[in-house]
N, C-alpha and C positions, 0 to 999 in steps of 0.2 A: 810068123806072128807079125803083128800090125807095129809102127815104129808109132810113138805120141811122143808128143814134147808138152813141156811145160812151163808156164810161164812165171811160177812161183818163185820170185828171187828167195826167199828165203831159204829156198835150200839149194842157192846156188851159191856156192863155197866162192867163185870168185868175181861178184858183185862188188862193188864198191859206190858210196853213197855221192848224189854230185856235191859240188863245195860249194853251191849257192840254191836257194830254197827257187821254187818256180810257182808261181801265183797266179793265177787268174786275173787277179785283181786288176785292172787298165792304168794304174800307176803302179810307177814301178818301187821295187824293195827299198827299204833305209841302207839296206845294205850296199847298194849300188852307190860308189864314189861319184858321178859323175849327175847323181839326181841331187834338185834343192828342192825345201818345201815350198809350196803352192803361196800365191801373196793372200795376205788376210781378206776376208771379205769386208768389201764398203759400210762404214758406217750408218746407221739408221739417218736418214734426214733429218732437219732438225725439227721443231713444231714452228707452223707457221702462222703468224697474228696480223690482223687485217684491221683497221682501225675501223671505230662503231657509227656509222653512216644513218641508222636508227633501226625499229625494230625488224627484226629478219622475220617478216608476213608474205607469203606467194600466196598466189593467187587461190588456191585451193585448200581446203582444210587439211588434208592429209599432210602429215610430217614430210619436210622435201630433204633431200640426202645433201649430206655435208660431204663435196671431194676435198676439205682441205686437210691436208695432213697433219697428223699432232692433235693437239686440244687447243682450242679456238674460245679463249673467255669472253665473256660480252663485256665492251671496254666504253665506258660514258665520256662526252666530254667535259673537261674541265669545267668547273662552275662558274659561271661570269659571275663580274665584282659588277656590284655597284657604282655605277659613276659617282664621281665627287662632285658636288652640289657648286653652282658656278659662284663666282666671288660678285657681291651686288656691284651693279651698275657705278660705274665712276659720277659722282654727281661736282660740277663746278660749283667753288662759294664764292660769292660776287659781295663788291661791297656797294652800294648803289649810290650814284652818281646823283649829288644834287642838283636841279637846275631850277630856275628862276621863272615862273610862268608869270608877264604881262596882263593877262586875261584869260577869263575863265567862263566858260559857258557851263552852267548847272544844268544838267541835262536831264533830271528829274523834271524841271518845270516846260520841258518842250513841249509846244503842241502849235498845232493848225486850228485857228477861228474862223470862222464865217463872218464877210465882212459885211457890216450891216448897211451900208450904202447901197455895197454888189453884192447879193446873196449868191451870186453863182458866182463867188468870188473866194479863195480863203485866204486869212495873213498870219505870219509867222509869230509868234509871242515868245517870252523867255525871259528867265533872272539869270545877270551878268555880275562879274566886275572886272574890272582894269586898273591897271596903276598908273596905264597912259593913256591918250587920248588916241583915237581911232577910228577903225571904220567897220560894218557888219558888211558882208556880201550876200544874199542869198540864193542859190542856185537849184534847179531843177532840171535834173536825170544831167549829171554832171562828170567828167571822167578825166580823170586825175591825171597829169602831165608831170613831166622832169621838175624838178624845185619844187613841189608842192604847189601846184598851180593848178586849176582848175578850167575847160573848157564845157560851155553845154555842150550838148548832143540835138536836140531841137530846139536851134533859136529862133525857129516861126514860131515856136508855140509862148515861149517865156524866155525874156530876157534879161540878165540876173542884174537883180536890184544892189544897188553899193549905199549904205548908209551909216555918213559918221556918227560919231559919239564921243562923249567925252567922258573923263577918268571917272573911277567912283565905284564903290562897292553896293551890295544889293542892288541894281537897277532894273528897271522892267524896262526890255525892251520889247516893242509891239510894230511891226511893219506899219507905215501908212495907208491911209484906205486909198483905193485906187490903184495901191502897186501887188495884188493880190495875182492870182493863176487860179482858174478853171480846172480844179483837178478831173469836173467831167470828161477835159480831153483825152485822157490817158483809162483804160481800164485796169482795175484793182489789181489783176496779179502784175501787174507793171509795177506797179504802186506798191505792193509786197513785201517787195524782193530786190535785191540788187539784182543787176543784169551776170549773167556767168560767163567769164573770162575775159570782164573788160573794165571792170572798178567801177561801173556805172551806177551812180548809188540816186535813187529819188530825190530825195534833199539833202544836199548842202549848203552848212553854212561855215562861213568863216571868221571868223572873228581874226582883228589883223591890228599892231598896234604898230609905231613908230618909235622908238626909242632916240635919242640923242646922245652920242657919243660927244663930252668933251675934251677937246687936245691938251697937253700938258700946260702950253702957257696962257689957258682961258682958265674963268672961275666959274662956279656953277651962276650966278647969278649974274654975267656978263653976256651980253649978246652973241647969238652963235650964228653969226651968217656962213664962215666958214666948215660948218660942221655937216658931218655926214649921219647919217638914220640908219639901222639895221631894222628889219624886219621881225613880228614876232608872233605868228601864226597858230591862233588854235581852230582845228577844222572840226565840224561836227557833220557825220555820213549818217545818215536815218534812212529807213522806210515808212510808209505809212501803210495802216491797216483797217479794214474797216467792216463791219456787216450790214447788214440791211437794215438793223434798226437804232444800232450807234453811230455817232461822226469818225471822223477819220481819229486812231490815234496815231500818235509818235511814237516808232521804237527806233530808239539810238544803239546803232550797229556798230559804229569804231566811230573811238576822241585821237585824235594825233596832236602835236605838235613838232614848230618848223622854226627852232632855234639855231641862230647863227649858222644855217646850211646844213643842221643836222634833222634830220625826221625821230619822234621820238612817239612811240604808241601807250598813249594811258590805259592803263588795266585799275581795276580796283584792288584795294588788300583787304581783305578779310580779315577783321580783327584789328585794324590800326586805329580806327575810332577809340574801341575801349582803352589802347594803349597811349592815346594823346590825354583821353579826358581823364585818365586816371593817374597820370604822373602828379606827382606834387611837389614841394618842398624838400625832400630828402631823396626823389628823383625814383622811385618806385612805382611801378604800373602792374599791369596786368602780368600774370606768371606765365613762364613756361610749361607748358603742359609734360617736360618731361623731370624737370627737378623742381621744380613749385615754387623756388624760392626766387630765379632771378626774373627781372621784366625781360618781355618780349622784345626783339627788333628783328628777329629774322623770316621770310616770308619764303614759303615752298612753291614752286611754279612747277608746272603751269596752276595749278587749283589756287594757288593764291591767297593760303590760310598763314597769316601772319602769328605762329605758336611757338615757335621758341626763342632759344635764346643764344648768342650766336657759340658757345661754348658747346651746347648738347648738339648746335647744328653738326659742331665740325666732328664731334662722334657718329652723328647719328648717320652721315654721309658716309663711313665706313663701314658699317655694320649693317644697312637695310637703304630700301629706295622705294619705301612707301612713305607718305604724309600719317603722320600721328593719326589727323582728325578723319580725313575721308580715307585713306590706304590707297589713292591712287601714288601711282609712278612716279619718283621726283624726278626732277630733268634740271633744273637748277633749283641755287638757294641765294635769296640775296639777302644780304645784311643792310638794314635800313635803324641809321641812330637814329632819333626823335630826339629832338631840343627843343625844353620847354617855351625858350625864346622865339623860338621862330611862327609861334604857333599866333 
């Protein structure tokens, strides 16, 4: 008979089981002393934010793919402030300097005549006054020199006339006939306009007075042969204008004066008439336009509106740097008292 074997442990009486289990498994048993567990696996990344640059548009309508990892909120940026409104313009308060004018040329009554002797002739006319005795100059296309001095520019054509006078208020002064200029020489836009970038102004005049200084040990009514003169200069710069069927007028372009070595430019105030003709007796004039109740002495420059008072100036120099009456820019403020004595 055939021999068979078997490979059925169970009915082999002297099997014995191993003492450690065997696994397939590629990691080995817990039970194996010499195994440790595995390191944990890496943490998810964290989520990653990218600050909002503006809206995320490509170029194509279709949804474009986010690679960024995490959740990606849409981040605006912070909301700008308001800038703070600037603090007004620093305005200077001045108190204004009085000075003593000699003579005075009224410059409303300027004008060019035709002189009737020379009809191609014209001569200066004008209401004056002076407190001293003196002299008129008159000049054409004339340009202004160091110390207030004046030189022509064409002394072939006119050579400036010099004519005294003496002290006295309202006076008409009228050029003599014969000392007249051809203003045909010259054509009209000459005649205009000052010249640009050289002070050259068509007509000048100058009105010039001589003052007498006396020394301590003379009296006013003693002889002053030792005595010395300062000068006391008011210039008047015009153009003329004219069309084809009116004469020449006079427009007065800048009054200066040229006291003891200083140049001093006259502007008009606006408002100071009604503030002289209105003071009286208890010394109250025209009101400030911003408390109603004090007189005026203060004047805004450059516009030149003579409206407050110098209390609301020095507020109102803080708070704004427009003029009450027109709203232009202040640039200064000057404080001018009125004495009804002087007047």
């Amino acid at each position: 008979m055939g021999v068979s074997s078997s490979s059925n442990r169970r009915r082999n009486d002297h099997y014995h089981p191993p003492s450690q289990l065997i696994s397939s498994s590629p990691y080995p048993s817990a039970a194996d002393p010499s195994y440790s567990p595995p390191p944990p696996p890496p943490p998810p990344a964290p989520p990653v934010y990218h600050p909002y640059t503006g809206p995320n548009y490509g170029p194509y309508s279709h949804p474009q793919p986010n690679y960024n990892y995490g959740w990606m909120p849409p981040m605006r940026p912070p909301p700008q402030m308001a800038p703070a409104p600037p603090p007004p313009t620093y305005v200077e308060h001045q108190q204004a300097k009085k000075v003593k004018n000699h003579v005075n040329l009224h410059k409303d009554t300027l004008k060019v005549e035709v002189d009737e002797e020379n009809p191609d002739s014209h001569l200066v006319s004008f209401v004056f006054d002076a407190s001293f005795d003196g002299s008129i100059t008159i000049y054409y296309f004339a340009k202004e020199e160091p110390e207030c001095k004046f030189v022509p520019v064409y002394p072939e054509a006119f050579v400036p006339v010099k004519i005294p006078f003496q002290k006295g208020t309202g006076q008409r002064f009228k050029q003599p006939s014969g000392t007249g200029i051809d203003l045909g020489f010259f054509d009209f836009d000459s005649l205009s306009r000052p010249s640009s970038g050289e002070d050259v102004y068509p007509l000048v005049i100058c009105a010039e007075t001589t003052v007498p200084l006396i020394s301590n040990d003379q009296h006013l009514h003693d002889p002053l042969p030792n005595t010395v003169s300062t000068p006391h200069k008011q210039i008047t710069q015009a153009v003329l204008e004219k069309n084809s069927e009116h004469p020449f007028k006079v427009r007065v372009m800048r009054q200066i004066l040229w006291i003891d070595g200083v140049c001093y430019e006259l502007r008009e105030i606006y408002g100071i008439e009604q503030s002289e003709e209105s003071f009286d007796d208890t010394g109250s004039g025209k009101e400030c336009v911003i408390c109603m109740t004090e007189p005026t002495d203060t004047a805004v420059l450059p516009c030149r509106h003579m409206c407050l008072c110098s209390e609301c100036a020095k507020a109102l120099r803080l708070q704004s740097n427009k003029c009450p009456i027109c709203r232009q820019p202040i640039e200064e403020l000057i404080e001018i008292k009125i004495n009804p004595n002087d007047r």
